[in-house]
Each structure stands twice: as C-alpha cells, then as structure tokens.
C-alpha positions in Angstrom: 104.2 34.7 100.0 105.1 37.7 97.8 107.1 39.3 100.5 109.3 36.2 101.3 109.6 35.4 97.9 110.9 38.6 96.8 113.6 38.8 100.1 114.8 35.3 99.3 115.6 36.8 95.6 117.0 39.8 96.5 119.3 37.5 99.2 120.0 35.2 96.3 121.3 38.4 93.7 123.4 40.0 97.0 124.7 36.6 97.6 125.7 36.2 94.2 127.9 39.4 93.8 129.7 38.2 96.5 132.9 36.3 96.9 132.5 31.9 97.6 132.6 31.7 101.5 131.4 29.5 103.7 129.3 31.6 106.1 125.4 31.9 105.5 124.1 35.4 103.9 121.0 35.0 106.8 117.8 37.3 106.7 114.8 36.4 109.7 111.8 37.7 108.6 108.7 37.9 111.5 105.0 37.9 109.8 102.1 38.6 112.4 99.5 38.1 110.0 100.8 34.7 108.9 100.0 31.4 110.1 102.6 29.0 111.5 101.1 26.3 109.5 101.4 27.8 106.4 105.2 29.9 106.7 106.5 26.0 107.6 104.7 24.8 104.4 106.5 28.0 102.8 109.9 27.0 104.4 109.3 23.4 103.3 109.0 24.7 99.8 111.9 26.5 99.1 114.0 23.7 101.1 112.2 21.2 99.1 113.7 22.9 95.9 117.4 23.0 97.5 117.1 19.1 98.2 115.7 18.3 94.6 118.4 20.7 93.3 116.0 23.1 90.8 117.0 26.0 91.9 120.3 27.9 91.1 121.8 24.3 91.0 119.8 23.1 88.7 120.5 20.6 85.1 117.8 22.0 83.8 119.5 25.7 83.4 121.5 27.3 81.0 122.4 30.0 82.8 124.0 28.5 86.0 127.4 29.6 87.1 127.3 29.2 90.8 126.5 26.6 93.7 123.9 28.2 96.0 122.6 26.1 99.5 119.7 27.6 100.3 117.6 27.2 103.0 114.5 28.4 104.7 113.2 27.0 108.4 111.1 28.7 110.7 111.9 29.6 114.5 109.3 27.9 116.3 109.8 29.2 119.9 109.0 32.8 118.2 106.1 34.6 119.5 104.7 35.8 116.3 105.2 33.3 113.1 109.0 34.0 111.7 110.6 32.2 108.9 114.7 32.3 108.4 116.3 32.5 104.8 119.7 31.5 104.5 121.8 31.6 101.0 125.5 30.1 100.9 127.6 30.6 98.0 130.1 27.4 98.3 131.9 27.8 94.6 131.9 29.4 91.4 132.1 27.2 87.8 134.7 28.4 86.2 135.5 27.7 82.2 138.1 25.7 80.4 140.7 28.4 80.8 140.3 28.8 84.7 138.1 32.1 84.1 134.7 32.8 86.1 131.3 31.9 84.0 129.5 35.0 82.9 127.9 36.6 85.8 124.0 37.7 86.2 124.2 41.0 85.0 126.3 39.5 81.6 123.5 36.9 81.6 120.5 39.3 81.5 121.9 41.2 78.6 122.4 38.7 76.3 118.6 36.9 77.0 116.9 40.1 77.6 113.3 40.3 76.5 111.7 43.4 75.7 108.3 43.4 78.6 106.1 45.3 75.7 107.1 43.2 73.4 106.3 40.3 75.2 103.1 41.4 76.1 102.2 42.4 73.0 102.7 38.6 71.7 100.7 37.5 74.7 98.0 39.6 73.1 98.4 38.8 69.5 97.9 35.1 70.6 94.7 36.0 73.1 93.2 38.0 70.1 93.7 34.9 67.7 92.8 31.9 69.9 90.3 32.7 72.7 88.7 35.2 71.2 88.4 34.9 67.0 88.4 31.3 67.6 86.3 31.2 70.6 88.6 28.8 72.2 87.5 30.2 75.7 83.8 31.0 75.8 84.0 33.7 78.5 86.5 36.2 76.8 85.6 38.3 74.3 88.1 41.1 74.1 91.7 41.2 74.3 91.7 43.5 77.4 89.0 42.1 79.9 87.3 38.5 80.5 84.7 37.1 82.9 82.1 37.5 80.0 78.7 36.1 80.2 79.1 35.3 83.6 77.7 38.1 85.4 74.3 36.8 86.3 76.2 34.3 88.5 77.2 37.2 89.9 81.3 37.3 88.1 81.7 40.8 86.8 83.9 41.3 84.2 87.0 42.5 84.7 90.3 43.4 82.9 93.1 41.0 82.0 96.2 41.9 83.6 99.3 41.0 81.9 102.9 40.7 83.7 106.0 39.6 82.2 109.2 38.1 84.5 112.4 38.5 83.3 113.7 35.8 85.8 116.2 33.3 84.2 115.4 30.2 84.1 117.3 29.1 87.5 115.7 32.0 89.2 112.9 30.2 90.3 112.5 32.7 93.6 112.2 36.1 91.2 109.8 34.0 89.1 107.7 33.1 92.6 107.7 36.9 93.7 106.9 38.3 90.2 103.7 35.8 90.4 103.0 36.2 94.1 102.9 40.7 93.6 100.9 39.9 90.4 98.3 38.0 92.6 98.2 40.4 95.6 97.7 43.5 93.1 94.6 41.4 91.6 93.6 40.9 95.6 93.8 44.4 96.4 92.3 45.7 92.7 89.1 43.5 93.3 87.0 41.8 90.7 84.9 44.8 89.5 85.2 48.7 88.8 87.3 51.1 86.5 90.5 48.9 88.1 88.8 45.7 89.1 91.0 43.0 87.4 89.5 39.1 86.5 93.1 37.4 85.1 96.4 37.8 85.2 98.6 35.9 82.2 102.4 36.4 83.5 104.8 35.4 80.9 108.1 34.5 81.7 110.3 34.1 78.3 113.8 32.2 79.8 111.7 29.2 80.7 110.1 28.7 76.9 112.5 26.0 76.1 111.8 23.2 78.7 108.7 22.4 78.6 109.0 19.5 81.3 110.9 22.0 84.1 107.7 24.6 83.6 104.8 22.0 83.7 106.4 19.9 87.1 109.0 21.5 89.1 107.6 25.4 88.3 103.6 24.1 88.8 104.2 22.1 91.8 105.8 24.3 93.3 103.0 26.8 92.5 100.3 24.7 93.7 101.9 23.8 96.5 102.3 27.6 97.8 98.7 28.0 96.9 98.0 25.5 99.6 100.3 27.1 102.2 98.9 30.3 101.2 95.6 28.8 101.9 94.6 30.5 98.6 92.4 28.0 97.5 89.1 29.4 97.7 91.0 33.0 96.1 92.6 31.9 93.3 93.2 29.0 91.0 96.5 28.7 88.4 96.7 27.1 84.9 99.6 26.5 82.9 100.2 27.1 79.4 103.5 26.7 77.5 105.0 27.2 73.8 105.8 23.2 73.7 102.6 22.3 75.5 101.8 18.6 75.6 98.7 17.2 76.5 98.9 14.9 79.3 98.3 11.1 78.0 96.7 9.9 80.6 99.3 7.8 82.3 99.7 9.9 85.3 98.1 12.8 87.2 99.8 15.8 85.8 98.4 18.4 88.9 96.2 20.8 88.6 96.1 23.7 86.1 96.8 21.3 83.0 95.0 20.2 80.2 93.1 17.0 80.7 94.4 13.9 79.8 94.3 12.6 75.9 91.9 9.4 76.3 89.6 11.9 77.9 89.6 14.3 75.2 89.0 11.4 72.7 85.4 10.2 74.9 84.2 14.0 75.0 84.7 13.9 71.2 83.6 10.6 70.7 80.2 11.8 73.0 79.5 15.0 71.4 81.0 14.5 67.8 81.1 11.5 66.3 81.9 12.3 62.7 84.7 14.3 64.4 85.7 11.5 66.2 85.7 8.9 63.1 88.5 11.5 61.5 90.6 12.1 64.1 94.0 9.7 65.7 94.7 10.3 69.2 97.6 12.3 68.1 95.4 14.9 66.9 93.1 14.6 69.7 96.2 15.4 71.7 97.1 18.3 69.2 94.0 19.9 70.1 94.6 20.0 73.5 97.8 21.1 73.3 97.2 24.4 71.1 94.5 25.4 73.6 97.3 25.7 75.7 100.5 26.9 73.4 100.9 30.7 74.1 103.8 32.6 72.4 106.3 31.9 75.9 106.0 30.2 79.0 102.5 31.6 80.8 101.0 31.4 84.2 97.5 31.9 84.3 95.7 32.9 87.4 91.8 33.0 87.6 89.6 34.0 90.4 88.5 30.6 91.8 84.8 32.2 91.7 85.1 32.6 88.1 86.5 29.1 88.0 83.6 27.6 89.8 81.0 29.5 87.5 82.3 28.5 84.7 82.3 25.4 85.4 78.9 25.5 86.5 77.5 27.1 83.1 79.5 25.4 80.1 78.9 21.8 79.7 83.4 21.0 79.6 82.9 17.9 77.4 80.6 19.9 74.7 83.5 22.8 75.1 86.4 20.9 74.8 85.0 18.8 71.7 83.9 21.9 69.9 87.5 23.4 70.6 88.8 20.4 69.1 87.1 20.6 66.1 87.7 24.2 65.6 91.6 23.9 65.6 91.7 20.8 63.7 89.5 22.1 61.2 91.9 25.5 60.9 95.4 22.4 60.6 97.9 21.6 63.4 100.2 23.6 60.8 98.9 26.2 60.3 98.7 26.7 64.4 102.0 26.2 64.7 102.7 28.8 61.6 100.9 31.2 63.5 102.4 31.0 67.0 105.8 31.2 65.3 104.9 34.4 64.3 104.0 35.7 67.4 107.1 34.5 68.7 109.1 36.7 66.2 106.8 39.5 66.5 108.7 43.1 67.4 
C-alpha cells in the first residue's frame, strides 16, 4: 500500500506542474508479493475517491486549484498482480482577473507547519491527557506505551510520532505518509532498543473539518486496512481537534469513540452520583476530549495490544472513570489547555 500510495502522489505533484492536456500521465506498477484480491480492492479505493470527488476535486478543500481525473484499475490478464495509475489534468481554476490560482509550491509556504513543532504539541497533549490524567491506562511516559501489559505477553515499546505535511486535498501524500509510518513499525517490531508499540501521525492542513477527517479520510483508511489484509497487524483510531462524540444515531466505523447514549449507561453502571450530575452533553464532552489532540491525528496500535487491552480493563469502568476525571478538571478548562498546545512554538 505504501508503495502505490506514494507513486500515485508523486504522479499527482508531476501532473500538476504540467500544462491542462487531455492525455493520461499513466504509471503500471507490477507487485509479485501482492494479492490480486487485495490491489483491485486498492484500485477500487482510489477510484472510489475520484467518483465521490474528495480528492484534488474536492468542496471540502481550501487549497484546490486544479481538476485532476484520477484513476487506478488493475490488468487482469497480467501474470503477476499489476495495478495502473492514471492522473489527467483537464483545467486549471483561474481567479477573477483571468490569472492561475496559487500553485502547490505557493500553497505549501503559506500553510507550512514546522514537523518539531508539531510533534512537540502532540507531546505536550500525550503528557497532559493520557498520562497526568490517566486517560489511557497503558501509557505511562510520553515516549513509550504498551504498559502493564507485558504478562499477556505485549512488550512495551516506543511511541512513534510522524507528522504529514499533505494539504488537505492531498489525500494520496496523507495515505503514503501513513502507510511508510506503518511498514517502519512492521519492520521495527514490537520489542528491543528500536521496537516501536504506536505511531500518532499528525497531519495539521486537515484540523479544520472535522467531518472530511472522521468519514472520507477513516473510511478510506479502514478500507485499505482490509485490502491490505492488515487486520490481524494493526488497528487505527481517530482523534481530531473538533472531535465529536458520535450520538448514537449511526455507526460512525471503526477507530471512533463510542456513541453518547452508551457512554451515559457505563456512567450510569459504574457511577451513579456521576451520572445524577451530568446532561448528555457533557457525557458527550467527555468523550470527545479523550479524543481532541492538538491537530488532526491518526493513531495506529498493534492489534495485539488492542486485543489485550481489551481483555484486561473492564471498558465501561474505564470510560466512566475518564468521564469523571475530565469533567471534574471543566470542559473549559480542556479546551484552554488544548488551545495552548495549539499555539505552542
């Protein structure tokens, strides 16, 4: 996945710099270790974001200047699995006064986020909420996590933390970024001197639409976990600056906070003088600041980790205490502090 993703960005940028035509910019890429099954999953993917228009095409971006077909398909009558890329630059938006829209490279400058200083806000907020607060039960430091767990056999093992400066209509940078993040926690293994347990990638263009991050960005996530058949490897969570706790209404996919009436039983079950103070819209503020990180996160977990965790915390009893815990710190004050980690330099 990490391989296609990064060629289909690096087609998109090449396309980019070149002039509107009507020709395909075409790249064939043949993977011997790949499964046919899963590359036409892949190739269903990126179509699927070309027909649903989120990609360099999309509302949703600031940023957009250009209209990009792109397409992926794979050759089926190949004898090793092969997927083809194609990128087609049909216009270019141009402004009021007939001049071309800022280009990538102008782009980049003006939204350019420093990667230490991002990481170092990713930090600041790890520090204050999962481990002073105890918000997740299983990291104790700011540099490693997998705690406690390690006579289920889960060593612990560092947190990795990435930062992609894809913009917010490069949803293909954002894919590889995440996809060479995962492969170099593959390859690093869960245990020694480099043996990594997490990865929280931050990616700072996509902190002001929450609704873009949590569906289009996730599903597409989940769904190349499934053609990567990475399932039993790895399992991703999504956190987000404007997080909002899912109200039950519909299944949000995986990786998000559970739903807001469920929050309210496992307080009402484990905390009842908790549960006498609190309105559903603070039950769904507690969910939400478990999940607000300084800019738009993806975490990925080893799904061994996942599954012992779940086996050793009881999640109503956890999520009830957590509740309590923020509310009894304020919603404001929460909000104070993650604006400060925002601004921190």
């Amino acid at each position: 996945s990490a391989f296609v993703w990064r060629t289909l960005s690096n087609l998109i940028q090449e396309t980019m710099k070149q002039e509107p035509q009507q020709h395909d910019q075409k790249v064939i890429i043949g993977l011997p270790n790949a499964s046919f099954i899963g590359l036409k999953q892949l190739a269903d993917i990126i179509s699927w974001m070309e027909e649903e228009s989120i990609n360099y095409n999309s509302k949703s971006s600031k940023h957009n200047s250009r209209n990009l077909i792109i397409h992926a398909s794979v050759e089926e009558d190949s004898p090793i699995p092969t997927i083809i890329l194609s990128v087609t630059c049909a216009k270019q938006q141009t402004d009021s006064d007939g001049n071309l829209n800022d280009d990538e490279d102008a782009i980049r400058l003006k939204n350019h986020h420093n990667e230490y200083i991002v990481k170092e806000r990713t930090k600041s907020w790890v520090e204050r909420i999962l481990v002073k607060m105890g918000i997740c039960p299983f990291t104790k430091s700011v540099t490693k996590s997998g705690h406690g767990l390690g006579d289920v056999g889960v060593p612990v093992g560092k947190i990795a933390y990435h930062y992609s400066n894809a913009l917010d209509f490069q949803i293909a940078t954002l894919m590889a970024d995440t996809w060479e993040a995962i492969s170099n926690m593959i390859q690093a293994g869960p245990s020694g001197k480099d043996g990594i347990s997490s990865i929280l990638l931050a990616a700072p263009e996509f902190d002001h639409n929450f609704s873009f991050w949590a569906g289009p960005i996730f599903a597409i996530l989940e769904a190349n976990v499934g053609a990567a058949s990475a399932e039993p490897i790895i399992g991703v969570v999504c956190f987000h600056p404007q997080y909002k706790t899912p109200d039950g209404s519909s299944f949000p996919g995986f990786g998000h906070m559970h739903s807001s009436p469920r929050l309210s039983k496992w307080v009402k079950d484990n905390d009842v003088e908790l549960f006498d103070k609190l309105e559903m819209k603070d039950v769904s503020a507690g969910g939400a600041f478990q999940r607000r990180t300084p800019h738009a996160t993806i975490n990925i977990l080893r799904a061994e980790q996942l599954e012992a965790a779940e086996g050793r915390r009881s999640t109503g009893s956890l999520y009830s205490t957590n509740i309590r815990t923020l509310f009894e710190v304020g919603f404001d004050k929460l909000d104070e502090d993650l604006k400060k980690e925002q601004q921190l330099v």
